[in-house]
N, C-alpha and C positions, 0 to 999 in steps of 0.2 A: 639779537645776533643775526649777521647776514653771513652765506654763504657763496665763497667766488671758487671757482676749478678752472685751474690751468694747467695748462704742458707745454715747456722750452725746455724739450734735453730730457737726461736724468732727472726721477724726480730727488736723486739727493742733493745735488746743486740748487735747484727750485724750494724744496722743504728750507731748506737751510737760510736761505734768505729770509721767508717767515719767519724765523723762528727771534726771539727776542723784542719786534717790533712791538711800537706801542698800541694794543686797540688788539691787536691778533692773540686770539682765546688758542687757538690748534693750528696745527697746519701737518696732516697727514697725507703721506703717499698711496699713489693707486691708479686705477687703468680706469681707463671710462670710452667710447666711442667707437668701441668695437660691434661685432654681429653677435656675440653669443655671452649669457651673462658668466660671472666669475670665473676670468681666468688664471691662471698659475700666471707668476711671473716668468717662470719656461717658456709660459704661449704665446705671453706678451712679447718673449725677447726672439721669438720665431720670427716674426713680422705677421703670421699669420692670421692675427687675429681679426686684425683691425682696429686696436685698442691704443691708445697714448699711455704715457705715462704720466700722471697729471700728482697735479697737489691739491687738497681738498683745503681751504683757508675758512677755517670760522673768525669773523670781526665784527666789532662792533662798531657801527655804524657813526656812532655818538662822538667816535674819535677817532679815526680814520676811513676816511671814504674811500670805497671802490676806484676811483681815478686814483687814488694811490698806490691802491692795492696792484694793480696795471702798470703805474711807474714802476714799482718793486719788480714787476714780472720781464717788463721791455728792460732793465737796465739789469738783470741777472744771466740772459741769454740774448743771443743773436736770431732777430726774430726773420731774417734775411736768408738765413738757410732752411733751404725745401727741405722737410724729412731727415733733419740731421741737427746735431750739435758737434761742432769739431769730426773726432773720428766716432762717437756714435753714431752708425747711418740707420735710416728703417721708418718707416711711416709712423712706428711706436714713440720713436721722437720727435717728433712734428711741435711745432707751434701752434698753439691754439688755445682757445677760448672757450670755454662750456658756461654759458651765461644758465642762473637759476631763475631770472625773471626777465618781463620784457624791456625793463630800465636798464639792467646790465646789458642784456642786445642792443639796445641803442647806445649806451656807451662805449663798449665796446668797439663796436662800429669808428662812434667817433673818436678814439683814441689811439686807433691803428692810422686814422687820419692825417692826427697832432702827431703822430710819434714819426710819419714815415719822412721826414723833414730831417729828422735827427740821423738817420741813416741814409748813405751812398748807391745803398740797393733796396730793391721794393721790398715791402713785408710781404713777408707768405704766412702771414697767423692767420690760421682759418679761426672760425667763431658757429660754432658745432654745438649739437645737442649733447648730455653728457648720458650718451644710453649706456646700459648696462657696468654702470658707476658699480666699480669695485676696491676697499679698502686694499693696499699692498699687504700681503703676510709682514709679522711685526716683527721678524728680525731687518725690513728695511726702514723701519720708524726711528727717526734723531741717526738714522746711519753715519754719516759726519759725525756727529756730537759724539759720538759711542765709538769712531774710526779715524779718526782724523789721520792717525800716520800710515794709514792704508795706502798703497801706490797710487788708484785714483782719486783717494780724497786728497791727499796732499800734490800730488798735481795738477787737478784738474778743478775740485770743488773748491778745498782751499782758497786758490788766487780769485776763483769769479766771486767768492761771500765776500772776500777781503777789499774786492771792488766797490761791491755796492754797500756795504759800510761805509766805505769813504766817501761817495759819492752821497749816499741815505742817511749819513749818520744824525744826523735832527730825529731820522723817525725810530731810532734805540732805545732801549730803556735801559 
């Protein structure tokens, strides 16, 4: 098993695309890249922190690789917006990359390269250390799966999974 963390947005929009792929064992939510270790989702949503909201992806290697894992990630969120998704604003939504080895930093790298092609404006995903990695409290764990007619799942998380299904859908199980 390898290990990828990312953050585009909310991470229920982000978990949610994991989720069902084939090769992806987890995909948990959680703060990573801030100054101080585990914070509350309070702290995170302060901006205070310093912290993203990221998604922790355990996969195995053997049957989907990390450039996929990336494709999932650039085609679930707009990697083009500073500090933001839509109307969530705050450094806690940023776009970014917390590579776990030095292979994933070079891919990484070169995948914000390949992708900035596909979009009209530059990427701003940064590619960061993932300090102070903190699992989200578990009432935000499958939050979609568990909320789906919630006002922002069904307007907001809803239509971006239902995108990149259509778009991913080979990598479904």
């Amino acid at each position: 098993m390898e290990q990828a963390i990312v953050g585009g947005g909310c991470f229920w929009c982000v978990e949610g695309a994991y989720k069902q792929i084939k090769g992806v064992a987890s995909a948990l939510p959680g703060y990573a890249g801030g100054a101080r270790p585990n914070p509350t989702y309070e702290e995170v949503c302060s901006g205070a922190t310093g912290h993203a909201e990221i998604v922790i992806v355990d996969f195995d290697p053997a049957v989907i690789s990390f450039e996929t894992i990336l494709e999932i990630f650039f085609t679930v969120h707009d990697p083009t917006q500073l500090n933001r998704q839509g109307n969530d604003i705050g450094t806690q939504y940023r776009s970014c990359i917390m590579p776990t080895t030095e292979q994933q930093r070079e891919t990484s790298h070169a995948m914000i390269e390949a992708f900035s092609s596909a979009f009209n404006k530059p990427i701003v995903t940064t590619v960061e250390e993932p300090k102070h990695l903190t699992l989200a409290e578990p009432y935000h764990h499958d939050y979609y799966a568990r909320n789906p007619s919630q006002g922002y799942c069904a307007m907001v998380v809803g239509p971006k999974l239902a995108q990149v299904r259509k778009k991913l859908a080979h990598l479904y199980r």
